[in-house]
FIBANU-714154 format. One record per residue (C-alpha): x, y, z; residue number from 0. Coordinates in steps of 0.5 Angstrom, whole numbers, plus 500, padded with zeros to 3 digits. Layout:
% residues N
((X Y Z) NUM)
...
% end
This chain:
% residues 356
((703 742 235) 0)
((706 735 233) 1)
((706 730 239) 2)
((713 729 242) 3)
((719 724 240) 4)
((721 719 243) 5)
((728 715 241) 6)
((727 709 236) 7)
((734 706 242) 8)
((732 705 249) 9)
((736 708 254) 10)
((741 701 255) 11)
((742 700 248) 12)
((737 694 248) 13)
((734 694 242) 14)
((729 689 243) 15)
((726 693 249) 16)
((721 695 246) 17)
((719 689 242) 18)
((719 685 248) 19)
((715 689 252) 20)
((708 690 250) 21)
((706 695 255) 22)
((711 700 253) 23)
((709 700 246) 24)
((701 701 248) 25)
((703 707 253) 26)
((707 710 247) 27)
((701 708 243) 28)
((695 711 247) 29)
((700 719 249) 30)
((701 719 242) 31)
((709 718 241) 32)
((712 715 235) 33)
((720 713 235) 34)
((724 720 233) 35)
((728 716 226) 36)
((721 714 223) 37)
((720 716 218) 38)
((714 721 216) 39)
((710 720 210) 40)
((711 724 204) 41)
((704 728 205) 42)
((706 729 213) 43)
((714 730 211) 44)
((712 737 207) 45)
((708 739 212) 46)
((714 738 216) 47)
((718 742 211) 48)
((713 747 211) 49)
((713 748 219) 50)
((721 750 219) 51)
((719 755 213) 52)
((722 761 218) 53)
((728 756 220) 54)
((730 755 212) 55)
((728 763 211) 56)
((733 765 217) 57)
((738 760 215) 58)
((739 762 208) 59)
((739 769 209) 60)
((744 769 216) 61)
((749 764 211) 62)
((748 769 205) 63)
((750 775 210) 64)
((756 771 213) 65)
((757 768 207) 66)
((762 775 205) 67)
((763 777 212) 68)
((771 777 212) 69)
((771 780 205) 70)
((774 788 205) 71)
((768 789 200) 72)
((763 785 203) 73)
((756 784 200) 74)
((759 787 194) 75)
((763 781 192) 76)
((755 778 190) 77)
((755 783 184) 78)
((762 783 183) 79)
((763 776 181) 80)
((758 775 176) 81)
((760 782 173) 82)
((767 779 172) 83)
((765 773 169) 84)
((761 777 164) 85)
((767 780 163) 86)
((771 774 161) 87)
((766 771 158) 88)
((765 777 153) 89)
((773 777 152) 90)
((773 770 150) 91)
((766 769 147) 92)
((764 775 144) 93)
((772 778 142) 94)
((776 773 140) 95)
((771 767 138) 96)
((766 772 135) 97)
((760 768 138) 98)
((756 775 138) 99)
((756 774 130) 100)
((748 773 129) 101)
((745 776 137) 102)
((743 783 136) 103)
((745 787 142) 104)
((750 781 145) 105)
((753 785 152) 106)
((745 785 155) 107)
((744 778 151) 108)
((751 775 155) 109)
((750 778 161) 110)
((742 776 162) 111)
((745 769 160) 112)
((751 769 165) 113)
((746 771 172) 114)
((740 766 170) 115)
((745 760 169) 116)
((749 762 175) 117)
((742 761 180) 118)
((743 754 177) 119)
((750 752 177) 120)
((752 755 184) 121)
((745 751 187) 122)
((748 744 184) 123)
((755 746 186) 124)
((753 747 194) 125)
((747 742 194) 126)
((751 737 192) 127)
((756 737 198) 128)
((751 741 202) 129)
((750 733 207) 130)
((756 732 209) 131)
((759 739 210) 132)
((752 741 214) 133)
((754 733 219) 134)
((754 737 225) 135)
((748 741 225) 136)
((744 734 223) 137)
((747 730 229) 138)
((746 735 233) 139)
((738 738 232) 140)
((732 735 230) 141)
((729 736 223) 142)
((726 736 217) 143)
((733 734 212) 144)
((731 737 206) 145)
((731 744 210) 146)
((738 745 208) 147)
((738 743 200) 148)
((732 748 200) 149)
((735 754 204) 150)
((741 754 200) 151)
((737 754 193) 152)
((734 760 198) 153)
((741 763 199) 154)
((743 763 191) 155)
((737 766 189) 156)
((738 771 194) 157)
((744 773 191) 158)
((741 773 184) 159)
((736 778 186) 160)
((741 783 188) 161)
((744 781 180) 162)
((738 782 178) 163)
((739 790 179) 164)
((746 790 176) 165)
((742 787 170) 166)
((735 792 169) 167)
((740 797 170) 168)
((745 794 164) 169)
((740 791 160) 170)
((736 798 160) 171)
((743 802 159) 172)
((744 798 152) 173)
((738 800 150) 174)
((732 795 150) 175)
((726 798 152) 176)
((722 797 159) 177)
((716 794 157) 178)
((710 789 160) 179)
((714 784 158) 180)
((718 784 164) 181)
((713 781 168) 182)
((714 775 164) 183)
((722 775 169) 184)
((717 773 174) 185)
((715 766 173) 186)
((720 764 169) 187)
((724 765 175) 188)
((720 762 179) 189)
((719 756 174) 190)
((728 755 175) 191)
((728 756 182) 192)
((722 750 183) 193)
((727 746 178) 194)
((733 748 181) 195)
((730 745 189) 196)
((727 739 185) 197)
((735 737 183) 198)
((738 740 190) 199)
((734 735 193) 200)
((736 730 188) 201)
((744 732 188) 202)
((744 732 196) 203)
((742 725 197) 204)
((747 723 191) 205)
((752 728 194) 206)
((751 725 201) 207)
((752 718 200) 208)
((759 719 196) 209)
((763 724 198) 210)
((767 725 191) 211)
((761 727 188) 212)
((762 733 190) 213)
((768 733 186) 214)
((767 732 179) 215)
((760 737 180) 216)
((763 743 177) 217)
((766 739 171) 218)
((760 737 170) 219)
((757 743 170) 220)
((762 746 166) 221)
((760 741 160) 222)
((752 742 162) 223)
((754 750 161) 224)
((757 750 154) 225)
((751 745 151) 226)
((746 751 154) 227)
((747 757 150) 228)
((749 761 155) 229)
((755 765 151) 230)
((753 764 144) 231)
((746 763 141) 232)
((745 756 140) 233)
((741 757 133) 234)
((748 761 129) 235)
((752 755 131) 236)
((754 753 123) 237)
((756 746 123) 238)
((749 745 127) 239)
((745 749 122) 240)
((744 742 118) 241)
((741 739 124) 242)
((735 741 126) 243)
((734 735 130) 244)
((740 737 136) 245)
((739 744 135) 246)
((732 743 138) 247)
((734 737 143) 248)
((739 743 146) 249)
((734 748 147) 250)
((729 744 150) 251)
((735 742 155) 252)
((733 745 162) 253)
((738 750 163) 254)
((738 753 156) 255)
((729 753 156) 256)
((730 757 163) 257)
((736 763 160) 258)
((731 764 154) 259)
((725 764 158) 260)
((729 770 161) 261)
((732 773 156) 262)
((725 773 152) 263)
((722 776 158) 264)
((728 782 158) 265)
((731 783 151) 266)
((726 786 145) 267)
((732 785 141) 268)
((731 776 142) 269)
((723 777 142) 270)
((724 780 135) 271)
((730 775 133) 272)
((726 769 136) 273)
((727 764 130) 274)
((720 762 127) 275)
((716 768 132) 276)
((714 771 124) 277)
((712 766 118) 278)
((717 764 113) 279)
((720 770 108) 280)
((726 766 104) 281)
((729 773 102) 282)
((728 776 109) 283)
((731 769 111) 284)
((737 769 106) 285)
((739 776 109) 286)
((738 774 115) 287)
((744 769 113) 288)
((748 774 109) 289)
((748 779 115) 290)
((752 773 119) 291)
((756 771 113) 292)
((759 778 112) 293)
((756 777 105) 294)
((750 782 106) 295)
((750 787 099) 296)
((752 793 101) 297)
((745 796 097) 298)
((742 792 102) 299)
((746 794 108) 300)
((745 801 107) 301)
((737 800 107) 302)
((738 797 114) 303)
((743 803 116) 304)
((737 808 113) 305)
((731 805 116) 306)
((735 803 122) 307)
((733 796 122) 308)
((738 791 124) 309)
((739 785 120) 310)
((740 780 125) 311)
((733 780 128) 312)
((731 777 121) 313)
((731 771 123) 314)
((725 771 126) 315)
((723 770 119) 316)
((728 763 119) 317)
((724 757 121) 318)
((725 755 128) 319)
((725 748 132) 320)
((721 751 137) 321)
((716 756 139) 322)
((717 761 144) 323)
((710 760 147) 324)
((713 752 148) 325)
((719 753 152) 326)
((714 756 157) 327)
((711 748 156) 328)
((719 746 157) 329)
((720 750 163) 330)
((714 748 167) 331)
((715 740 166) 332)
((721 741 168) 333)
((720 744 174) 334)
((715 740 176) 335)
((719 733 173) 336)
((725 735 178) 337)
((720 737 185) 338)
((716 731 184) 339)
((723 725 182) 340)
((728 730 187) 341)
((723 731 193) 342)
((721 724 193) 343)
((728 721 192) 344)
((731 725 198) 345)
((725 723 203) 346)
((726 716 202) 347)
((734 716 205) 348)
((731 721 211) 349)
((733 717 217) 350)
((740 715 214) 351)
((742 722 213) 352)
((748 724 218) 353)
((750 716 219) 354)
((757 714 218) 355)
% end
């Protein structure tokens, strides 16, 4: 049990009481009090945190139940709402943009993209205002801040578990096999959630000293979102093909490393079209490009009809800027560069959350 607090005030407001007063000081010092707005080390901070884990765990859990409380349908809005984004980014992406030229199996392909990326967006979008709407609770209660950024990264995740089910279903229905490679989901979900406390920390500090931060969150998101290959795969993008460079700066962005990790985990159709996963053939490659094009022969398209072997996945012949196994690489730096800079950053404006 941590030793009792006691204000850093006096009771008179007096701030210099406990400077003036030697013996105070002492007797504070010898019963091991120490004032309430110190601030822990960074060591004695996550043992802090780690002592309030089951008041972020029921934190998190009680938000996430009331979240849809006054809703007709309730918890089902969890479910529905990634499923209706899925289907509006199908009309535009897929129909009307035709950005499923190149992606074999596209719906399992878009809808895997569209619920990872949802974990990080809702996260940056709620962590960043998450200081200021939660002012009432921080003056009244005395806690580790960081409590709250983490339970709403707790709470997003709860909800993307749930997705999570509509997606097995879907990806299992599109017809992609169930294999060893699903376990492969589990720590690249873990390695994005690690990522996205890291930054929650990081935005709730920046949200809680500028209030209009917040604000041009979702438009920052947004652009982060169409940089990321949610919709569309960031290989078959044709006025990029002549730039290996930028294709592979956007595919180690964090957001597009975690999405491929999943995919890869889930879709034997993207493990078996992943760019440079097979060594280099120049014919399968240029088939590859023709499928896309519209330009395959219709001798070869009729080969690929009787052996049912669909063209796009000759892309895994085609060089690739990255290795599958190096976005594991990606993903595990990136965590680990967020935690370390998020968690640090927010610790050293502790005391002065809740001011103002």
């Amino acid at each position: 049990m941590s030793p009792p607090e006691v204000s850093a005030q006096p009771p008179d407001g007096n701030s210099q009481a406990s400077d003036s007063d030697p013996a105070l000081v002492a007797l504070a010092l010898e019963h091991g009090l120490r004032p309430s707005a110190a601030r822990p080390s960074p060591v004695a901070y996550a043992g802090l945190l780690w002592s309030r884990r089951h008041f972020i765990m029921g934190f998190a859990t009680a938000r996430n139940v009331a979240m849809y409380t006054e809703a007709r349908l309730g918890q089902l809005w969890q479910v529905l709402t990634p499923l209706l984004n899925a289907a509006v980014y199908y009309l535009i992406f897929g129909l009307i943009l035709d950005t499923a030229k190149g992606v074999p199996n596209f719906i399992p392909f878009l809808i895997t993209g569209i619920f990872v990326w949802n974990f990080t967006q809702r996260t940056f979008i709620t962590t960043s205002r998450v200081m200021p709407d939660s002012l009432p609770l921080i003056r009244a209660l005395p806690f580790p801040r960081a409590c709250l950024p983490i339970g709403y990264v707790i709470i997003e995740l709860q909800q993307l578990a749930m997705s999570l089910v509509i997606l097995t279903a879907i990806v299992l229905g599109t017809g992609q096999p169930l294999t060893w490679y699903w376990l492969l989901a589990i720590p690249a979900l873990a390695l994005q959630s690690v990522f996205n406390v890291g930054m929650g920390l990081f935005l709730a500090r920046l949200g809680a000293g500028a209030d209009d931060f917040s604000q041009l969150m979702p438009f920052l998101v947004r652009t982060w979102m169409y940089t990321s290959g949610v919709m569309f795969s960031i290989e078959t993008i044709s006025t990029l093909k002549n730039h290996p460079t930028i294709i592979y700066l956007l595919q180690i962005n964090p957001a597009a490393v975690y999405i491929s990790l999943m995919r890869n985990a889930v879709l034997a159709s993207q493990r078996q079209a992943w760019p440079g996963s097979k060594p280099y053939n120049e014919g399968l490659c240029t088939l590859y490009h023709q499928a896309t094009d519209g330009t395959l022969p219709h001798a070869a398209a009729a080969h690929f009809a009787a052996t049912n072997v669909n063209p796009l996945t000759l892309s895994s012949y085609c060089p690739g800027p990255i290795a599958m196994n190096d976005l594991w690489l990606w993903g595990a730096g990136w965590a680990v560069a967020a935690l370390v800079a998020g968690y640090l950053f927010f610790w050293q404006a502790e005391t002065r959350y809740g001011r103002g």
